[in-house]
N, C-alpha and C positions, 0 to 999 in steps of 0.2 A: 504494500500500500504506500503510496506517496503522498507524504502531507504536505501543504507550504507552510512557510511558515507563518503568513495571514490567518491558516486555519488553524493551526497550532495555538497560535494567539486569541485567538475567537472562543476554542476550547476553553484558555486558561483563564477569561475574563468571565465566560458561562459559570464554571466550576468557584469562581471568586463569588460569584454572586447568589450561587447556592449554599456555600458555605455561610454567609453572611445573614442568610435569609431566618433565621432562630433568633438571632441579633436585631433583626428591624426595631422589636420594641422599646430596646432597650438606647437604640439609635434616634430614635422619633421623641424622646424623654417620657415616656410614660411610667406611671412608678407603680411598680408590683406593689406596693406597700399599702397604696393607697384602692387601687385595682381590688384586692383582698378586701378588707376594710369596706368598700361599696357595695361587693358582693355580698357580703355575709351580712351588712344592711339594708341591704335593698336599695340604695341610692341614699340611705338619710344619715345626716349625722349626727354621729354623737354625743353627747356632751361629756361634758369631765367630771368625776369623783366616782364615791360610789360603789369602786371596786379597790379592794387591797392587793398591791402587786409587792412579792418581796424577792426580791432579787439581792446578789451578794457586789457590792459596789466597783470591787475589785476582784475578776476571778483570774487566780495563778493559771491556769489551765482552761480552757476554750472547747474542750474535748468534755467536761460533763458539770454542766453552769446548774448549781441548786435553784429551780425558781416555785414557790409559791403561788397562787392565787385566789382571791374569795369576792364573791360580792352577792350582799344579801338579795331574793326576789330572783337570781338570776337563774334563764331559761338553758343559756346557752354562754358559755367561753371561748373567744376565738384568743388564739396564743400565736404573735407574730415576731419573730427577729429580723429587724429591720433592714441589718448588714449583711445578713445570708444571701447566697447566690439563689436559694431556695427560703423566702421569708415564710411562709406558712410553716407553722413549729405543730400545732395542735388547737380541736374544737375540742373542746366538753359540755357535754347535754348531761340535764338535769332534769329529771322526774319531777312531778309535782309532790312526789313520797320522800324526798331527798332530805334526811335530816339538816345537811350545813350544803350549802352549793360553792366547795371548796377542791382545788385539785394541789397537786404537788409531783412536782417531774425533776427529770435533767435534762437540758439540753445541749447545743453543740453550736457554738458562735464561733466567727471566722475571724472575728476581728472586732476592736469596742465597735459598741453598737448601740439602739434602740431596742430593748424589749417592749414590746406595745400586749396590752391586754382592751379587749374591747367585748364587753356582755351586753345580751341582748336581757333586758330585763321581762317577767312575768307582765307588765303592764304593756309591754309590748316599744319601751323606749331603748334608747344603748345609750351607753356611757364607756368610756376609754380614758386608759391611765399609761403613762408610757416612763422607764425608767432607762437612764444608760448605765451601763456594764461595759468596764474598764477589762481588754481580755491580753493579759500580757503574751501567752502563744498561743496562736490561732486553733481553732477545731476541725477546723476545715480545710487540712491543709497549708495551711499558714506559716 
């Protein structure tokens, strides 16, 4: 087969451009952060308080972050890290039987960041609390 190099070039600008094509969103400034956050509200926003976020101010390690969270009435927990290459961390759903509507995890940040908590409350409102976490080596690779 004989290629030119016209075509050869046509290939590698194709192949640049599908490569790229995962990237458009993040090219166009759209912010997962916020994207997340709408969806799991339906388009409304939040207000602030409400919910207890307890994250550790400084975490030595990025690979397994102690976080907390509770907020009374609440239906639902969305758990986002802001600086993750992937910000959705976790939802927790709560029963109307649920004695406390509290969770507790670890997770794995890349680098300091934003921890955001945002609960859809029983009344049908949301509220969002966002804390930063100082991560000296990253979890992600870092």
């Amino acid at each position: 087969m004989d290629v030119s190099r016209r075509t050869f070039c046509q290939f590698g600008m194709g192949a640049s451009a599908v490569a790229l094509l995962p990237s458009l969103p993040a090219l166009a400034g759209t912010d997962p952060v916020q994207e997340a956050i709408m969806a799991f509200t339906g388009g409304a926003m939040p207000g602030d308080g409400g919910i207890d976020l307890t994250t550790p101010e400084i975490a030595e390690n990025g690979n397994t972050v102690p976080v907390e969270v509770s907020a009374d009435g609440a239906a639902s927990i969305l758990l986002l890290a802001a600086g993750n290459p992937n910000p959705g961390v976790a939802t927790f759903n709560f029963g109307k039987l649920a004695p406390n509507r509290a969770a507790a995890t670890r997770i794995r940040l890349a680098q300091t960041q934003d921890v955001i908590a945002v609960a859809k409350l029983e009344s049908g409102e949301f509220t969002m609390v966002k804390r930063t976490v100082k991560v000296t080596i990253g979890g992600c690779g870092g």
